[in-house]
Structures are given as C-alpha cells and as structure tokens.
C-alpha distance (Angstrom), angle and dihedral (degrees) to the residues before:
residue distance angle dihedral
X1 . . .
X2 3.95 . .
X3 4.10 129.7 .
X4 3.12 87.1 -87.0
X5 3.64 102.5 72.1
X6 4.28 94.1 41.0
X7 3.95 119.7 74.6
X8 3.76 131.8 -155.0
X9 4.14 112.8 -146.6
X10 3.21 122.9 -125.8
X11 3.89 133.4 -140.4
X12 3.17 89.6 -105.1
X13 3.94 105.6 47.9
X14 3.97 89.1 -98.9
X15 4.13 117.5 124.2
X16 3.74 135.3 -145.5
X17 3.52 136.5 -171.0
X18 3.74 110.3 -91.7
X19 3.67 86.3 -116.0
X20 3.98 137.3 24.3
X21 3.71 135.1 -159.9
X22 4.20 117.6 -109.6
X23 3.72 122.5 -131.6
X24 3.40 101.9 -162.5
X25 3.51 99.8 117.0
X26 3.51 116.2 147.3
X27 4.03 89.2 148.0
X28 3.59 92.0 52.4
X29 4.34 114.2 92.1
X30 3.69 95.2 -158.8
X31 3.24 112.2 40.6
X32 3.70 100.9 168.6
X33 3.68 92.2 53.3
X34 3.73 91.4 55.4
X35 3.42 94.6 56.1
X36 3.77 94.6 47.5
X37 3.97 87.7 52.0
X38 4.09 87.7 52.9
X39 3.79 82.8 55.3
X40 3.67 92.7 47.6
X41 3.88 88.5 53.9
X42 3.85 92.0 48.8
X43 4.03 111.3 -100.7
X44 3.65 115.8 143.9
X45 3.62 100.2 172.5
X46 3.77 118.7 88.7
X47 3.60 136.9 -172.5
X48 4.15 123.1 -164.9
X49 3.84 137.1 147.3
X50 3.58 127.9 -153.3
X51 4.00 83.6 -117.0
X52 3.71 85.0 55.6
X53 4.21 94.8 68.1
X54 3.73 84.8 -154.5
X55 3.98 98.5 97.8
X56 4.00 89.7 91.8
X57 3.75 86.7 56.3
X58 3.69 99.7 52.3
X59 3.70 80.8 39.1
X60 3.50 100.4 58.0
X61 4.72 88.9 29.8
X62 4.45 88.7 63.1
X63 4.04 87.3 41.3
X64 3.98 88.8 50.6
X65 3.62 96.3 43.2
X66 3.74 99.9 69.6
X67 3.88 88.1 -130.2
X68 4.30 117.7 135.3
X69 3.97 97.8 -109.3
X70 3.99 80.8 -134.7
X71 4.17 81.7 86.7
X72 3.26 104.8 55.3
X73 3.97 132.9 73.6
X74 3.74 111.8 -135.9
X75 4.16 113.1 -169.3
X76 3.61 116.3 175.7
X77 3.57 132.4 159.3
X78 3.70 142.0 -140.7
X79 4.02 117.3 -131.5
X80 3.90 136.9 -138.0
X81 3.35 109.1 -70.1
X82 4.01 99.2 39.2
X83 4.36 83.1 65.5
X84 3.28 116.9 120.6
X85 3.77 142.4 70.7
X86 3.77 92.6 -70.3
X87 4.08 99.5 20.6
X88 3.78 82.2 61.7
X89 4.10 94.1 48.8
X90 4.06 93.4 46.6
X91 3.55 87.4 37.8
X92 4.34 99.3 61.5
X93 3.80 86.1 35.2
X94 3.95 86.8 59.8
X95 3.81 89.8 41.7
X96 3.52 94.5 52.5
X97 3.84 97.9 53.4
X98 3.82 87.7 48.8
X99 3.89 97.6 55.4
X100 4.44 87.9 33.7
X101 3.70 89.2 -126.8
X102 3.34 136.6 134.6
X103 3.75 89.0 -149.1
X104 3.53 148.6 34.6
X105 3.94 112.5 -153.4
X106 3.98 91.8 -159.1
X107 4.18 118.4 27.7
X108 3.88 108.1 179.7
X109 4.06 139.4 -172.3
X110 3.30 104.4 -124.2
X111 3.25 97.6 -165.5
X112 3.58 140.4 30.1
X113 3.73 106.0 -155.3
X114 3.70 129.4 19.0
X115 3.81 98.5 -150.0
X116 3.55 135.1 37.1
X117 3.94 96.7 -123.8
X118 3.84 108.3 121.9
X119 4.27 92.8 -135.5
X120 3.85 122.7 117.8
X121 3.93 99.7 -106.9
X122 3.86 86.9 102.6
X123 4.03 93.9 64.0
X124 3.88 87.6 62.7
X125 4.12 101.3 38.0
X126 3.70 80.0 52.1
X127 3.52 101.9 57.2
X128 4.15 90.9 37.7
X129 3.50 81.6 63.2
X130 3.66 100.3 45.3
X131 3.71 90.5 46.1
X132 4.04 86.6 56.7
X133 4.38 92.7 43.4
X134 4.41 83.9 48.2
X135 3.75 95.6 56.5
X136 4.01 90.9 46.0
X137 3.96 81.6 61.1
X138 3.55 92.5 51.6
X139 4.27 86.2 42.9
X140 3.73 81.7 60.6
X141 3.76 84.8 -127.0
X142 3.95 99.2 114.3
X143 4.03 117.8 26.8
X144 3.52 102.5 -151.2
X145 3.84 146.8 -9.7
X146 4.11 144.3 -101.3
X147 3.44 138.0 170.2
X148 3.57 127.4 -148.3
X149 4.21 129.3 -137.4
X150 3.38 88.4 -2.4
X151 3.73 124.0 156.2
X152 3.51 136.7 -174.7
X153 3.34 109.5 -82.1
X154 3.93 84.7 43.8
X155 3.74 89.0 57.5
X156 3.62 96.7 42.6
X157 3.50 96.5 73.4
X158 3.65 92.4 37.3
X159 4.23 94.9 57.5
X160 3.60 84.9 40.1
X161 3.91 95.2 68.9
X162 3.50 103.5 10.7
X163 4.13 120.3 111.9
X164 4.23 92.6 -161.9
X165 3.57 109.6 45.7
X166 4.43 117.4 -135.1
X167 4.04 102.9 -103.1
X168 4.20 82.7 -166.1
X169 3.26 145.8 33.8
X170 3.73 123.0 178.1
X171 3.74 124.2 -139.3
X172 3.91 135.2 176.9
X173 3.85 92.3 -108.9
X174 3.81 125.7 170.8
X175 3.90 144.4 125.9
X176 4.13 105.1 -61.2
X177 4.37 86.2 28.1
X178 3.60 108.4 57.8
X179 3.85 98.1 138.7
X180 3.58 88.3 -159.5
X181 3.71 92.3 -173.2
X182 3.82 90.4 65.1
X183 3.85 93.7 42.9
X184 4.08 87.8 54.8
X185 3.94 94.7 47.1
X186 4.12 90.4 50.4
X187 3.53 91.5 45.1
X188 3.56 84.8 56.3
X189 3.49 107.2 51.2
X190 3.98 89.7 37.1
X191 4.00 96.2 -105.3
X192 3.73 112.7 150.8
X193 4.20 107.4 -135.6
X194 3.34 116.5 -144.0
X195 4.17 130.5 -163.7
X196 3.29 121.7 -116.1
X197 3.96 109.5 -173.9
X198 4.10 91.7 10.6
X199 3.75 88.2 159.4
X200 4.00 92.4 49.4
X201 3.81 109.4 -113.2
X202 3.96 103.4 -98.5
X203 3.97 100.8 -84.3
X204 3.84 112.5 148.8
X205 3.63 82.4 -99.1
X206 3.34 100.0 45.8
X207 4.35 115.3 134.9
X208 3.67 85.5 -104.5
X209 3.71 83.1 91.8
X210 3.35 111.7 32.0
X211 3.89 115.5 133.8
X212 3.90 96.0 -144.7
X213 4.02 88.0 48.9
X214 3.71 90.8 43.7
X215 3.74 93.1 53.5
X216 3.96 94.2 45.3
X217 4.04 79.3 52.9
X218 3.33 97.1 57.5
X219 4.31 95.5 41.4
X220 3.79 82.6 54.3
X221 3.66 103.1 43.3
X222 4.14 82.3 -128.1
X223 3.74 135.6 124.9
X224 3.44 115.4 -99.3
X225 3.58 86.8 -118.5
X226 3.73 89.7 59.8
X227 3.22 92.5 56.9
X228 3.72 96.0 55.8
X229 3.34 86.5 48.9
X230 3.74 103.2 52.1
X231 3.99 93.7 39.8
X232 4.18 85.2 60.0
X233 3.91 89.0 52.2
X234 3.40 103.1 47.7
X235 3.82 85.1 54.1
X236 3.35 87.5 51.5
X237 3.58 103.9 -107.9
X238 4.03 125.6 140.4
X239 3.71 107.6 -131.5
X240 3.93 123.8 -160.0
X241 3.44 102.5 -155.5
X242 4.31 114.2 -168.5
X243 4.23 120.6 -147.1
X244 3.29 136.5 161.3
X245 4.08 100.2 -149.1
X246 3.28 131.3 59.0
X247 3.41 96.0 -122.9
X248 3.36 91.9 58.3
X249 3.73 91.7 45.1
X250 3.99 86.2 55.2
X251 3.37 102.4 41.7
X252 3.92 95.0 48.2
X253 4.41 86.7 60.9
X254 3.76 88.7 47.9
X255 4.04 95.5 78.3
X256 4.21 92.3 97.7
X257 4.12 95.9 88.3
X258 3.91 101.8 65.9
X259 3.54 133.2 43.4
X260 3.57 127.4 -144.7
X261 3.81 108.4 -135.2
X262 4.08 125.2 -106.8
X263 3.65 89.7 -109.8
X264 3.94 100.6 52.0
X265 4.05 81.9 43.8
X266 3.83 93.3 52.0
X267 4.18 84.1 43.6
X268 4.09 90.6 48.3
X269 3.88 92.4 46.9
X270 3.92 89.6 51.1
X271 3.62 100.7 47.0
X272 3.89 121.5 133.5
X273 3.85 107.1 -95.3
X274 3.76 113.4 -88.1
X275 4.28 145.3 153.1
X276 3.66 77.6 21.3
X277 3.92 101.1 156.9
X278 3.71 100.8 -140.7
X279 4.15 101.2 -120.4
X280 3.82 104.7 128.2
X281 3.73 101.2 -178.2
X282 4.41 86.7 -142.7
X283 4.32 91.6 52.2
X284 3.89 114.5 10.8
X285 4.01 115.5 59.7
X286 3.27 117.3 175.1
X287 3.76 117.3 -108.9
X288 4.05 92.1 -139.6
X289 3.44 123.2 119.0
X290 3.86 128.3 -149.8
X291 4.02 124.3 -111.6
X292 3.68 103.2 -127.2
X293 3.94 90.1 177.5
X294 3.84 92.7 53.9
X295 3.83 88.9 99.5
C-alpha cells in the first residue's frame, strides 16, 4: 500500500492523495523530466506556484503522459505581488496558460502579507484577493481554494469575511517544527495542513541528520526520511515531499505499512526546534519576485 492508494477528505467532500509531489526545484536541471518520472512512479497530486517557474513543466509532464488531466490534482499558487483584486485575475489567467489547462483543481494564496510591517493593510489586500480567487470558483475555472503559511490570526480575518471557506493551507511542517498551535486551529475549523519542506531542505541542519530521527530510523528499519514522513501522517498532515529519483520518489509513498508508536509521536511533536528554515509568514518575506513573462 503506498499514498497513493489512501485519501484524505476534504471539507468539502473532495479527496487527495495522502501525499503529493513538490515542484520546487530550483536544484533540479531538468525539471520537466522529473516530473514525468513522478508520473512514471504513480503521483497524481501536484503542487507549484507561479514563483516556483515550474508550472510549464508540470504543464507540458500531464500533456506528455497520455493521462486525461481529469486524474490529476493540480495546486498552484499565486505570489505577493500578483495579490489583489486584479493581481489575482491576471495572475490564474497566466497560471493557466503555463500548466495548458482550463482548470486548476486547487488555486492557493501563498502568502498572507507582502511586507513584514505589523499594520492592518494586509487584512484588506487579503480579502481583495480572496474576493478575486471566489469568483474564479464560481467561473468554474478553479475548483476550490488554499492558502499558504497562513496562521491563525491570518485566517481569522480571512473565515471571518470570506463566502468559500480555504479547504488547505500549507505549512513547513516536520519533526523539530510542528507548530502545534497552527495544527490545533486547522483541525478546528476543518482545514487540511499540508508540509511544505517535510524532509527539511538540505541545510547543515537539516533533519537528515538528526540523532533522535536517526535512531528512530534505525529501530524501524526506515529512512529517516520515512520517518518524517510517516510522523506528519499520522498527525494528519499531507506532506509534499520533492526528489529527483525514482527511487526516492517510490520509497517516499511507501510509509503506509508501519506505524510509529504514540510515544515516539508524542517525542517527535515535542522536539527542540530545529532545520527550521527561517520564513515566518508575519516577519520574513521573501525578496523574490514573480516572472510574469514565463508564459
């Protein structure tokens, strides 16, 4: 049994895989051909962004494979300076030429502020936006909505105004960044949390090495990376997991035959804080710019 065979259901009666493959692959020198070995080894649930410049890829990877685009589960995302009422229109229009689709089955805010001034003009930019991503749904152009490093207070004003509620919101998650907070304020307002970096993102500090992750790799005769993986399931978080190999790509969806116990859970979800990547949506933004001419 692999991720791709188990499905998580959404608020509003939708499913996804229990797990997703990441495009966010600036280290990666062909991305196209990545994404057509994920298809290979079965994933049908993809994440992009606009920021990511990888849309085109998985655009022209699903065309490629022969598959009907009506089974696979595109989510992209548009970035901080494409917010906005119109920003958010031009934006999916750009989106959608990139992936050759006529839809996207998950469009996401990816994220919530676009400075890292603590005023109030966010609350408003937000919902401009929002307003923009809720009448693609009724366009029949997008099928449902995410956010993206959103946290409470973020989604607060967001469900407090909003007329179609985020199903998603994606989160770095992973053993040593829990943000248990977050997790218990999604869980209740029935908002699936997904992991962006679950695997860490190869910093010297990375969980790769991690002694306590090691030595639950070894008692489990797992990967380490397994073992992130299967600790942010059995919380009931969605990871999207990135490789370039398709052993990699195989071995990440077979976590679903072992179990890590309650108490190595408990012991995962209270590490100390480490191969945290430093992006708090409220004080870091990204300095990055999107590519509207990479159509």
């Amino acid at each position: 049994m692999n991720g791709f065979d188990s499905y998580y259901t959404l608020s509003d009666g939708s499913k996804l895989p229990k797990i997703g493959f990441g495009t966010y692959n600036e280290e990666f020198a062909d991305n196209e051909k990545v994404i057509s070995t994920a298809i290979e080894a079965g994933y049908r649930f993809f994440d992009t962004a606009s920021l990511y410049e990888t849309e085109r890829y998985l655009g022209n990877a699903i065309k490629k494979s022969g598959i009907p685009r009506d089974e696979f589960i595109v989510e992209t995302k548009l970035w901080i300076d494409e917010m906005g009422y119109d920003g958010a229109k031009k934006a999916v229009e750009r989106s959608l030429k990139r992936l050759q689709t006529d839809y996207i089955d998950i469009y996401m805010m990816h994220w919530p502020r676009q400075t890292g001034e603590l005023d109030e003009d966010w609350k408003t930019l937000d919902m401009k936006t929002w307003k923009a991503m809720e009448e693609m749904v009724d366009e029949g152009i997008v099928k449902r909505l995410g956010v993206s490093n959103f946290l409470p207070h973020h989604l607060d004003n967001l469900l407090a105004h909003c007329r179609i509620a985020p199903v998603v919101d994606q989160l770095e998650l992973h053993p040593g960044y829990s943000q248990e907070c977050a997790l218990a304020y999604l869980r209740e307002k029935n908002i699936l949390p997904m992991a962006w970096s679950p695997l860490g993102r190869g910093r010297e500090n990375a969980t790769a090495g991690n002694s306590i992750l090691v030595k639950l790799a070894e008692r489990y005769g797992r990967s380490v990376q397994q073992i992130n993986l299967r600790f942010l399931l059995q919380k009931g978080i969605l990871p999207i997991p990135k490789a370039s190999s398709k052993e990699h790509m195989m071995s990440n969806a077979n976590v679903f035959d072992f179990e890590l116990s309650a108490e190595d859970v408990s012991m995962l979800s209270c590490m100390p804080q480490t191969a945290w990547l430093e992006e708090h949506p409220d004080f870091y933004i990204p300095d990055r710019k999107s590519n509207p001419d990479n159509i």
